[in-house]
C-alpha positions as CSV (number, residue, x, y, z in Angstrom):
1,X,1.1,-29.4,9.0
2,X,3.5,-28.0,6.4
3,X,4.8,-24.4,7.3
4,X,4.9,-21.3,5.5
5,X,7.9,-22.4,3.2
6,X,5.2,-24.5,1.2
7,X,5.1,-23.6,-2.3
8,X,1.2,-22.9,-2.8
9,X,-1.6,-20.8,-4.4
10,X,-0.3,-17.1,-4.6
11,X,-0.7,-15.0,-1.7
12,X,-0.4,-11.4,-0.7
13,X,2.9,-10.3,1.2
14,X,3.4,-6.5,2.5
15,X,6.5,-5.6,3.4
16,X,6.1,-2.0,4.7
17,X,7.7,1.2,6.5
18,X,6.0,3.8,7.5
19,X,6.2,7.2,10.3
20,X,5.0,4.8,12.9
21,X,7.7,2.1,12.4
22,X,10.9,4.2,11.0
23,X,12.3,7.8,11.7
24,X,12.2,10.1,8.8
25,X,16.1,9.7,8.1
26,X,15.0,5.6,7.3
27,X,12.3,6.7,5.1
28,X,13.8,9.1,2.7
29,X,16.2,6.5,1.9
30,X,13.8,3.9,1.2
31,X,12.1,6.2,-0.8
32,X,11.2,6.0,-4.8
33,X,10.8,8.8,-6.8
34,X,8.1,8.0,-9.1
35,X,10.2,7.6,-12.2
36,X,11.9,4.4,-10.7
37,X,8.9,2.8,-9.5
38,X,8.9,0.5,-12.5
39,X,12.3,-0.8,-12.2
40,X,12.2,-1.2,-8.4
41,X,8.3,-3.6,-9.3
42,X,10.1,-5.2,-12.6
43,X,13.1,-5.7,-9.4
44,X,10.6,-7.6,-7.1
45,X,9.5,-9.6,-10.2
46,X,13.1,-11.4,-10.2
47,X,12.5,-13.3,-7.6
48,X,11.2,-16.6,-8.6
49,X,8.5,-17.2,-6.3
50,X,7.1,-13.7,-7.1
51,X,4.4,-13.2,-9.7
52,X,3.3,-9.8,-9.0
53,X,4.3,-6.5,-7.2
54,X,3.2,-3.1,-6.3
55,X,4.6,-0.3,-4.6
56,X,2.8,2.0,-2.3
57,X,4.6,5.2,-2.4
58,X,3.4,8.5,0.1
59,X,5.3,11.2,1.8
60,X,5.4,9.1,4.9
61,X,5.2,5.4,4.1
62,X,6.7,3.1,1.4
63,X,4.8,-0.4,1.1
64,X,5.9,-3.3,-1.2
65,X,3.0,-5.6,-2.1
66,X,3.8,-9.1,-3.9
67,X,1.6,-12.3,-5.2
68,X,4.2,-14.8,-3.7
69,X,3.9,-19.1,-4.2
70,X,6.5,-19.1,-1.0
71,X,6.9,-17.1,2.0
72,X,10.2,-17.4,3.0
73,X,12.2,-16.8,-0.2
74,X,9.8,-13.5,-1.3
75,X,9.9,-12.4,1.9
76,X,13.9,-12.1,1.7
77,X,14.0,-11.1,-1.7
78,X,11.6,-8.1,-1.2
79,X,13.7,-7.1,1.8
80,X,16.8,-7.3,-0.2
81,X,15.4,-5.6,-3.4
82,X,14.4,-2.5,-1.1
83,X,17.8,-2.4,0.4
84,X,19.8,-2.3,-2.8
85,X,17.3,0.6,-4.2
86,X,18.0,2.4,-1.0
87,X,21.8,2.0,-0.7
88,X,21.8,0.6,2.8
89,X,22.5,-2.7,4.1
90,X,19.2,-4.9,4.7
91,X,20.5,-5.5,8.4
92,X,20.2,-1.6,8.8
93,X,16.9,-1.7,7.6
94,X,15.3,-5.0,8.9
95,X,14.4,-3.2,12.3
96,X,12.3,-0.7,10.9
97,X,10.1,-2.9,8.3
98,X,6.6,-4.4,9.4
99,X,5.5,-7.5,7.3
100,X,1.8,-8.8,6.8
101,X,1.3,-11.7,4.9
102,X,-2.5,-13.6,3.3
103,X,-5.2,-12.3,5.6
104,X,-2.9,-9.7,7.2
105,X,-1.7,-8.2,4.3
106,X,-5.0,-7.7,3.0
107,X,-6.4,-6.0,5.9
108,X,-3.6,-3.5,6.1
109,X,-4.5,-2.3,2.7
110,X,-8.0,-2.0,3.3
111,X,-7.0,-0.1,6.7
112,X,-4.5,2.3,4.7
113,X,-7.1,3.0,1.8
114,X,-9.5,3.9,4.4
115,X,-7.1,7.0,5.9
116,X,-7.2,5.1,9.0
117,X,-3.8,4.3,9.2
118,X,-2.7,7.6,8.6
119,X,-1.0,10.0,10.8
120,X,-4.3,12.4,10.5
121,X,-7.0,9.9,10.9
122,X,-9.9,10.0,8.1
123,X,-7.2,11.5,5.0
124,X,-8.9,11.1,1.9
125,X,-5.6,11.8,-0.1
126,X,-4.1,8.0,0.4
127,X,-7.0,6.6,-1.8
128,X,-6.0,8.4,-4.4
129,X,-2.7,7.7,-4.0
130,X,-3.0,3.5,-4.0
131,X,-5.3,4.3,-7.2
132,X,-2.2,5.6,-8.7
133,X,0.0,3.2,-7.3
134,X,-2.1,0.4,-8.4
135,X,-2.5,2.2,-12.3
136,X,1.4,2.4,-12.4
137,X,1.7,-1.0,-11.3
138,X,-0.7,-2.1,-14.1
139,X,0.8,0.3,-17.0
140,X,4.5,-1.6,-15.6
141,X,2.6,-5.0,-16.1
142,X,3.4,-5.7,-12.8
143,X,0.1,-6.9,-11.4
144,X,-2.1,-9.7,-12.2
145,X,-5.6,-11.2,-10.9
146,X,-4.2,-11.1,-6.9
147,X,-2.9,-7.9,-6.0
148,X,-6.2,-6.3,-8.8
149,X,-8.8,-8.1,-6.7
150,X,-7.2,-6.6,-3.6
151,X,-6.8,-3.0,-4.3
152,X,-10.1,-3.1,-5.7
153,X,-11.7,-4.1,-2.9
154,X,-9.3,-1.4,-0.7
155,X,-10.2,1.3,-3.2
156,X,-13.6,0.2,-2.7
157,X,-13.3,-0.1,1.3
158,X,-11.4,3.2,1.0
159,X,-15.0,4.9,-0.8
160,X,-17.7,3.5,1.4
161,X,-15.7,4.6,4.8
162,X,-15.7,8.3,3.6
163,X,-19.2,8.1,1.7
164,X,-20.8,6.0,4.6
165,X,-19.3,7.4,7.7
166,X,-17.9,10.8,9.0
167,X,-14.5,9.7,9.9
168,X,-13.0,12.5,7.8
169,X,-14.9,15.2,9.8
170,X,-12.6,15.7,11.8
171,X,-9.6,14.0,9.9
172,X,-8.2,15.8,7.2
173,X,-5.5,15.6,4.4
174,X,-2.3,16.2,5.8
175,X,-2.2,19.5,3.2
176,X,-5.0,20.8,5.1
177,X,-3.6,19.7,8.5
178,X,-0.3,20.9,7.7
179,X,-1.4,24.3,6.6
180,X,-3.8,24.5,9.8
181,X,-0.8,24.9,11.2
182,X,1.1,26.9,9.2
183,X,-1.8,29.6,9.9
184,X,-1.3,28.7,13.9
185,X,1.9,29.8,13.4
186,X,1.8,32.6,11.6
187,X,-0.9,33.5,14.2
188,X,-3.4,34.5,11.6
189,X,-7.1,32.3,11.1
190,X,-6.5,32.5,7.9
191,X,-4.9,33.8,4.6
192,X,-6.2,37.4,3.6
193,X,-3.5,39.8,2.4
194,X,-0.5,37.0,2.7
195,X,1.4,35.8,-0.3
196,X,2.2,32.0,-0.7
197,X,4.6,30.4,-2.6
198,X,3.4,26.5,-3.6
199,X,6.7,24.3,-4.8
200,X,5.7,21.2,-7.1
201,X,2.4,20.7,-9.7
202,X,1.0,17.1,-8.3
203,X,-2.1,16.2,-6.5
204,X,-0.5,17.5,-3.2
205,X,0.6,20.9,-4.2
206,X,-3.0,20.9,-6.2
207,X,-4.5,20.8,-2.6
208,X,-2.3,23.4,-0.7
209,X,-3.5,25.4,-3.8
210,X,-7.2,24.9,-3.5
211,X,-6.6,25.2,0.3
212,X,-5.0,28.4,0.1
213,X,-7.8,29.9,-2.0
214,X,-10.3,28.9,0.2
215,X,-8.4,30.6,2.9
216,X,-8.3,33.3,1.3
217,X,-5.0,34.0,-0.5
218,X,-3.9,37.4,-1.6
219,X,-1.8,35.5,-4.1
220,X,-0.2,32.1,-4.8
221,X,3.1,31.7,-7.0
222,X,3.7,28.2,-8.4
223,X,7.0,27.0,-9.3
224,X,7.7,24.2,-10.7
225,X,10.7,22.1,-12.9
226,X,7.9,22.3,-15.6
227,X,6.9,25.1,-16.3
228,X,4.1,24.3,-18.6
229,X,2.7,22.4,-15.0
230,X,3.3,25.4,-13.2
231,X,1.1,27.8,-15.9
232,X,-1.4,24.9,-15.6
233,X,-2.0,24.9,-11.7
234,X,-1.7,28.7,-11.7
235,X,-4.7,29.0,-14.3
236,X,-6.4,26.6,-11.8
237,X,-6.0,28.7,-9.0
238,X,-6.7,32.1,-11.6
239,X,-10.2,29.8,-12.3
240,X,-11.0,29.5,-8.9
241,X,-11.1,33.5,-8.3
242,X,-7.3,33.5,-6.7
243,X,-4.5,35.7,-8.3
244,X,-1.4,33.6,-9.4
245,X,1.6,33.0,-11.4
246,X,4.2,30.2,-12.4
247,X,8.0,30.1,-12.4
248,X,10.5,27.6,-12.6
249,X,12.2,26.3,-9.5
250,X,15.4,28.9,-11.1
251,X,12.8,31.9,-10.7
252,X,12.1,30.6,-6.6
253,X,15.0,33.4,-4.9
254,X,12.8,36.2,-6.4
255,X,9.7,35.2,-5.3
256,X,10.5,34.3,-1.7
257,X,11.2,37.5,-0.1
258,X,7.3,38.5,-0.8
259,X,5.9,35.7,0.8
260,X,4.5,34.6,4.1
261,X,3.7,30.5,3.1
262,X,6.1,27.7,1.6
263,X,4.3,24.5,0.9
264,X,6.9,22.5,-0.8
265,X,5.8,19.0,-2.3
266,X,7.6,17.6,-5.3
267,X,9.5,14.5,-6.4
268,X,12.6,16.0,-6.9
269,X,15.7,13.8,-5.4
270,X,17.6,16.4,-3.6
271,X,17.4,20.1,-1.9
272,X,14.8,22.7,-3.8
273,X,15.0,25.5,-0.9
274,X,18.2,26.0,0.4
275,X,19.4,27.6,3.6
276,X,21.2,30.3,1.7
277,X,17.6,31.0,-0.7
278,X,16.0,32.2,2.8
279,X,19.0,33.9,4.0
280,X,18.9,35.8,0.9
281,X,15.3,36.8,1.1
282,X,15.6,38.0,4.7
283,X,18.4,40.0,4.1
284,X,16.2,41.8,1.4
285,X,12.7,41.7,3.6
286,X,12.9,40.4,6.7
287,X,9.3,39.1,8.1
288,X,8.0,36.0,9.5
289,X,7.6,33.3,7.2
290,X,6.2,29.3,7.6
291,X,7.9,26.9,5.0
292,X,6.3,23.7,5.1
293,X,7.8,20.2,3.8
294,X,5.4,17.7,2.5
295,X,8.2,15.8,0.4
296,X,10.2,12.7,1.1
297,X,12.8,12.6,0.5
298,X,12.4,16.5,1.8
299,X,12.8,19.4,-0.5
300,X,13.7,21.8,2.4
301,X,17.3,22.3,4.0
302,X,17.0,22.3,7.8
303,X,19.2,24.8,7.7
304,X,16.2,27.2,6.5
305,X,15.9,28.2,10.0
306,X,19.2,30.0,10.6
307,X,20.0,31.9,14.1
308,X,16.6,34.0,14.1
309,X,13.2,33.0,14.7
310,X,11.6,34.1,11.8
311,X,11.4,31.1,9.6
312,X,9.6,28.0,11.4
313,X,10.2,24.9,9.0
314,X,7.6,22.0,9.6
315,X,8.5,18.9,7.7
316,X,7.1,15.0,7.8
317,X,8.7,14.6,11.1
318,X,7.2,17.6,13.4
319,X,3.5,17.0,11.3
320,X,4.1,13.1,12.5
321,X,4.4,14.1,16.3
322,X,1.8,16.9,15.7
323,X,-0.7,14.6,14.3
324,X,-3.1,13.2,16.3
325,X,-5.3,10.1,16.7
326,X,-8.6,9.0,16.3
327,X,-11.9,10.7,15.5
328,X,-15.4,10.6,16.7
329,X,-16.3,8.4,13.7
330,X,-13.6,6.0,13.7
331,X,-15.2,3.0,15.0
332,X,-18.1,2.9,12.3
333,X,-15.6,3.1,9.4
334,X,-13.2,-0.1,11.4
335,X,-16.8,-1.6,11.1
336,X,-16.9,-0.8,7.2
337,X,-13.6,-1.9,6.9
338,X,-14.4,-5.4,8.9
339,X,-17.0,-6.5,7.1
340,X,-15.3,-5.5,3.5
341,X,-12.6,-7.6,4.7
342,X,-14.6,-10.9,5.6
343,X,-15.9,-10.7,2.2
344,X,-12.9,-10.6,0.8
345,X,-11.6,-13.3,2.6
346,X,-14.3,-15.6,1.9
347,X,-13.9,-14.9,-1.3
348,X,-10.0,-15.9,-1.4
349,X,-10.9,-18.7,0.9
350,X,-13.4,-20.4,-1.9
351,X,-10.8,-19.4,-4.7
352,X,-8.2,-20.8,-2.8
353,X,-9.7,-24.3,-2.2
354,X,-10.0,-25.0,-5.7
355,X,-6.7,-26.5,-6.9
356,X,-7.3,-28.7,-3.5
357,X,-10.8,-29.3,-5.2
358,X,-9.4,-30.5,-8.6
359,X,-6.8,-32.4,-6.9
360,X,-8.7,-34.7,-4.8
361,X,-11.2,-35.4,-7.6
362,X,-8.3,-36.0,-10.3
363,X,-7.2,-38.2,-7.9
364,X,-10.9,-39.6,-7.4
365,X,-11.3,-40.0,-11.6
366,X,-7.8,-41.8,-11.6
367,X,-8.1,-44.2,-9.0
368,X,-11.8,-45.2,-10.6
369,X,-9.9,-45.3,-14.3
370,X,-7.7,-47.8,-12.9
371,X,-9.8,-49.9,-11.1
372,X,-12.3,-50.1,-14.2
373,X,-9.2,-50.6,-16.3
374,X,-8.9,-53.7,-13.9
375,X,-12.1,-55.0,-14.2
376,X,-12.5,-55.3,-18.0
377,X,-9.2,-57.1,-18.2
378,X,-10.9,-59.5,-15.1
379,X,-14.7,-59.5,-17.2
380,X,-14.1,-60.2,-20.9
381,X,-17.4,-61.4,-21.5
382,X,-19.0,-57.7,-20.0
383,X,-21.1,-56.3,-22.8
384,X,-20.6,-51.9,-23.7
385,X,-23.9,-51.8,-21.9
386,X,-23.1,-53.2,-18.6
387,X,-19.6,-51.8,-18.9
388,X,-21.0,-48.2,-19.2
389,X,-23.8,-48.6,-16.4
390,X,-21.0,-50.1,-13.8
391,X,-19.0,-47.0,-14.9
392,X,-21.6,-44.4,-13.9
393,X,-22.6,-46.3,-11.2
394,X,-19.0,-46.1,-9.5
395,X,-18.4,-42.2,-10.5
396,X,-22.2,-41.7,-8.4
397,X,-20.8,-43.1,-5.8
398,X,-17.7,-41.2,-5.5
399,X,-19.1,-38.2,-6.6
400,X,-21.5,-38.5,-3.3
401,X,-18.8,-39.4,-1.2
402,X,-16.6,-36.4,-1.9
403,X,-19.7,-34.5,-2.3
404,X,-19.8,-33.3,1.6
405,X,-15.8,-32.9,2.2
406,X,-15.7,-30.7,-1.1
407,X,-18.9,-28.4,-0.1
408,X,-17.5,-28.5,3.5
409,X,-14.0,-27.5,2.7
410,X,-15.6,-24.6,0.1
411,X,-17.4,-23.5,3.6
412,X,-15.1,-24.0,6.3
413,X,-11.7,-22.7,4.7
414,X,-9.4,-21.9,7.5
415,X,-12.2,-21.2,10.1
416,X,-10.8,-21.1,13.8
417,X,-7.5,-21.0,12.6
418,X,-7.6,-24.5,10.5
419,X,-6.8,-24.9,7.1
420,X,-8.9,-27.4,6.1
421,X,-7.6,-27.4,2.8
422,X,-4.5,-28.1,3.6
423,X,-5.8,-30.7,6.2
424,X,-7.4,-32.4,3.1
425,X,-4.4,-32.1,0.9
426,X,-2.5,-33.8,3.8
427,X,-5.5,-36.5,3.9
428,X,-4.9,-37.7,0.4
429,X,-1.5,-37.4,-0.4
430,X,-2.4,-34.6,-3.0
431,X,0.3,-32.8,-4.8
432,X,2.1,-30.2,-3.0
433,X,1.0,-26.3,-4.0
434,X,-3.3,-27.0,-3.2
435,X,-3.5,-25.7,0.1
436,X,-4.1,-22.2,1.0
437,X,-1.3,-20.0,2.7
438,X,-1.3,-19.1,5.9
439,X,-1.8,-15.6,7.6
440,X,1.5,-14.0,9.6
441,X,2.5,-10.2,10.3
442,X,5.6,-9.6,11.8
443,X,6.2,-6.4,13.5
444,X,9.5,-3.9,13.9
445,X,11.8,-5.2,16.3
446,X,11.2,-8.6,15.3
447,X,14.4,-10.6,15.4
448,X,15.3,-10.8,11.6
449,X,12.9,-9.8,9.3
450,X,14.8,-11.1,6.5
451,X,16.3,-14.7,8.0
452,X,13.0,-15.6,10.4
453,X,12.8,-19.1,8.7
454,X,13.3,-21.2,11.6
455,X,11.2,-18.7,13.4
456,X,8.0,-19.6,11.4
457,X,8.4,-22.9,9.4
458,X,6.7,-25.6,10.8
459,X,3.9,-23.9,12.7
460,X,1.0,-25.0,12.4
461,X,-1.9,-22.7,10.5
């Protein structure tokens, strides 16, 4: 059978990096702030076998979704669009990518939306970030009917897990798991009569926010580039019974000396707490204080934590070997998950037999237009009448005959690992582009990423 090269109905590619696949270093640079998104999707859109993108961006995983007609080409494309938006050779970066592609693809995003790819299992906050990855992707008018269907379903997979199951019992957001143990550090349970300072306005610094009122606060300073944002999260917090101001990231030197908590979170491209900001703030008061980095690329200098021992930094990379797996819920939301995807599936499986469909019977109504064509040049003397029951006649008859193999292939789509579309396609000699795709992921490591032709095409589906 034809391999994966085959132009065909559009399917799903993922081409992904994440804190289980890359070292923080890797990531930062393959990292988007948000205001490029757009260009980097319209970027994925140049390639011509590419008809829609989406870009999954977190603080510790960039994924690139397409609707691709050919594997091989979009595949190197989208590997060669992220390198040039990341300044590094695609060679450098190859080793760290995973790819999923149809069936794959699609169950990775339903696996991400439910938090259970996440390095604290049961997150909520990813949902809500493919929901804004998706609505940006939209607003860019970078998606069509493919990748909507699919993150649909996700954000839909993503709902029932936490609504149905308890998988985020014991999982939380990585705001709440960072700042568990910010609090183990300071050696405190929780946050009465300490000062925090919260760097950024977005849904991440919203939750260190809400999580530092709840543990009780004395008082939060937000600082942001904004200030209006700033005013707006403080009133928040002010709303929610928790003393609290705003400054602009310029006011940050004279607010650090009084505080015990950093949660830093923004989208900034470059340093916003510098080694010298601390330095200058322990020279004033010196006391223990916890700065932790929820940004990528990160906000916070390393060199934060001077000679002493009083600042302890935790960034994306300690939280990554900090997090831990699994959760006593886990197996009933992969059971959620499973049987979201096999609906899913079946539904691209009977959308995807349907150019097959039309092809064989287009083939079916020519071949019976001929051959009637034939026969009134061979029956002059056939009256309208006869002519028109001899043509419903033969159109019953092949309409029974393709009756079965058109339900059948409807049913069967690639069960066991057969495309039976394609088989048909193959059958008839129908034009090339009505078969289904075929389902691949490819790991880090794997020889290539970006040149693996000869390593996939020909195989069978």
């Amino acid at each position: 059978m034809a391999g994966l090269g085959i132009t065909g109905p559009a399917a799903v590619l993922l081409v992904g990096l994440s804190f289980r696949s890359a070292p923080v270093p890797v990531l930062e640079k393959a990292s988007a702030a948000a205001a490029d998104l757009a260009s980097l999707e319209q970027d994925m859109l140049d390639g011509d076998c590419v008809t829609e993108a989406l870009v999954l961006s977190t603080c510790n995983r960039m994924e690139f979704y397409v609707a691709t007609t050919a594997f091989h080409p979009a595949l190197d494309h989208v590997v060669e669009t992220v390198a040039f938006h990341a300044g590094i050779p695609a060679t450098d970066l190859e080793p760290y990518l995973y790819v999923r592609y149809a069936d794959k693809a699609a169950e990775h995003m339903l696996t991400v939306a439910s938090g259970l790819d996440s390095m604290v299992i049961g997150e909520q906050q990813v949902i809500g970030q493919l929901r804004s990855a998706y609505q940006t992707a939209d607003a860019n008018g970078t998606v069509g009917s493919t990748l909507h269907e699919l993150t649909q379903r996700a954000l839909r997979t993503g709902k029932r897990v936490h609504s149905e199951t308890e998988v985020d019992v014991a999982g939380s957001s990585m705001v709440s798991f960072a700042l568990d143990h910010a609090l183990s550090e300071l050696g405190a349970t929780d946050m009465v009569g300490r000062r925090a300072l919260v760097v950024g306005a977005g849904a991440m610094a919203s939750l260190a926010s809400t999580w530092l009122g709840r543990a009780g606060v004395e008082h939060v300073t937000v600082a942001n580039r904004t200030l209006s944002r700033a005013e707006n999260l403080a009133d928040h917090a002010r709303q929610a019974g928790v003393a609290a101001s705003a400054v602009p990231l310029t006011g940050i030197p004279g607010v650090l000396a009084g505080v015990d908590v950093v949660v830093s979170a923004t989208g900034a491209v470059g340093t916003v707490l510098s080694g010298e900001d601390i330095a200058g703030a322990q020279a004033s008061h010196p006391h223990r204080m916890v700065l932790v980095d929820l940004s990528m690329p990160r906000d916070i200098d390393d060199a934060v934590t001077g000679d002493g021992d009083q600042i302890r930094l935790l960034n994306i990379e300690e939280l990554t070997t900090l997090a831990g797996d699994g959760t006593r819920d886990e197996a009933a939301a992969r059971a959620v998950v499973a049987g979201e995807l096999s609906e899913y599936l079946e539904q691209v499986r009977v959308q995807s037999v349907v150019p097959t469909v039309k092809a064989l019977r287009q083939r079916a109504s020519d071949v019976i237009d001929d051959e009637l064509g034939q026969l009134i040049r061979r029956t002059p003397g056939m009256s309208d009448q006869d002519h028109a029951e001899v043509t419903r006649t033969v159109r019953r008859v092949v309409d029974k005959i393709l009756h079965t193999p058109t339900v059948q292939v409807k049913k069967l789509g690639s069960a066991d690992g057969v495309n039976y579309a394609e088989a048909l396609a193959v059958l008839f000699n129908l034009p090339a582009g009505s078969s289904a795709p075929v389902s691949r992921s490819l790991e880090p490591g794997d020889a290539g990423l970006a040149r693996i032709g000869n390593m996939l095409s020909g195989e069978a589906s």
